[in-house]
N, C-alpha and C positions, 0 to 999 in steps of 0.2 A: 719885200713881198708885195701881191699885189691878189687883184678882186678880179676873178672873171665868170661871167656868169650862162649857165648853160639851158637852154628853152627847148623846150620837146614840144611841140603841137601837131596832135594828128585828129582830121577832122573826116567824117564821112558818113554815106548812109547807104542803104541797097547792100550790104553784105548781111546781115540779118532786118528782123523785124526793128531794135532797135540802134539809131545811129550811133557813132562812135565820134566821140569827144574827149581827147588828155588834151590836157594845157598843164606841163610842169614847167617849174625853171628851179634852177638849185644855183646859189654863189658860191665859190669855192675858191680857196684861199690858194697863192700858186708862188713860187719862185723859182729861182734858178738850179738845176738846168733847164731850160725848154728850146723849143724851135716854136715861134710863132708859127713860122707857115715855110713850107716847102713842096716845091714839085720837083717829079722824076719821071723817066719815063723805066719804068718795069718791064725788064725781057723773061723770060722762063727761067734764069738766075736769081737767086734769092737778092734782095735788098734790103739789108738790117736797118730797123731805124729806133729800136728799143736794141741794146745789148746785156741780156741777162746779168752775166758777170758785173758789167759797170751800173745797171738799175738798181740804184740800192732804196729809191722811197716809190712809193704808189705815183703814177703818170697817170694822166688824165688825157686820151687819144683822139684823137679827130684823124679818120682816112673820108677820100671822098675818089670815086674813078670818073675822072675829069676828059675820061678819051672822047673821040669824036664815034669809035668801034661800038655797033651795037650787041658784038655776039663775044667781042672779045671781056674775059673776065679778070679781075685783079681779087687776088687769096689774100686772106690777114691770117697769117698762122703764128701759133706760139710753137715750143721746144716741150717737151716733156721726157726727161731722158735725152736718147736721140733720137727720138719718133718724134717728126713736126706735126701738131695736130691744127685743124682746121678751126679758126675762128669765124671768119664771115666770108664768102664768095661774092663778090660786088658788079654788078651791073653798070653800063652807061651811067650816071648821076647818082648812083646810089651813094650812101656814106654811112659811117658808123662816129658814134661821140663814145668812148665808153673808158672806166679805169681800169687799168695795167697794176696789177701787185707789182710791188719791189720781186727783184731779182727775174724777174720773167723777159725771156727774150722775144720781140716782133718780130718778122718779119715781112717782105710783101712778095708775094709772085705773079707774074702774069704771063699769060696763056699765049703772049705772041712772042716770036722772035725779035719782032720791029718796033716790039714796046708798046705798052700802055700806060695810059697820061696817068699820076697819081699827083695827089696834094695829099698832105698830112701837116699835123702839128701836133705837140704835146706839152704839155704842163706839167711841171712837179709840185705835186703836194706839197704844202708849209704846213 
């Protein structure tokens, strides 16, 4: 097992009268299986990188769209049934940290033929 720890800070002002300030961080206990880190490039073909069937404890996710494209988008969807339902729609730099329940399939898509840059990693819950 091992200790990784996750930081949220978001800082700003001019969206209302007043500014906007979180500073979280949470440690979280993690083992095997995981993937530190991995990129791929994402065609309009789905790219599994949670397998419902073999997820059997709660993951801890990191995507981030690392492309250079700033119109092209990368999808995180889950499975519900057979209907894929939409988790986050990702932008140029944008990323998501978030946890996967056991048994939940990921996957990624993107919006070009010639591929969109992705990084991911995940963590399994101890």
């Amino acid at each position: 097992m091992a200790t990784i720890t996750a930081n949220l800070i978001v800082n700003g002002a001019g969206i209302t009268s007043d500014p906007v300030a979180v500073n979280k961080n949470k440690q979280l206990t993690v083992g095997a299986p995981a993937i530190e880190s991995a990129s791929t490039a994402v065609t309009t073909t789905e790219v599994i990188i949670l397998d419902g069937a073999a997820n059997t404890v709660v993951n801890y996710l990191y995507v981030c769209h690392t492309g250079t494209s700033t119109s092209a988008t990368l999808t995180i969807r889950t499975q519900t049934g057979s209907t894929d339902v939409v988790v986050a729609t990702l932008l140029q730099g944008e990323f998501v940290f978030i946890p996967v329940a056991a048994s939940t399939k990921i996957n990624l898509l993107g919006s070009a033929d010639t591929g969109v840059a992705a990084e991911y990693a995940y963590f399994s819950k101890a």
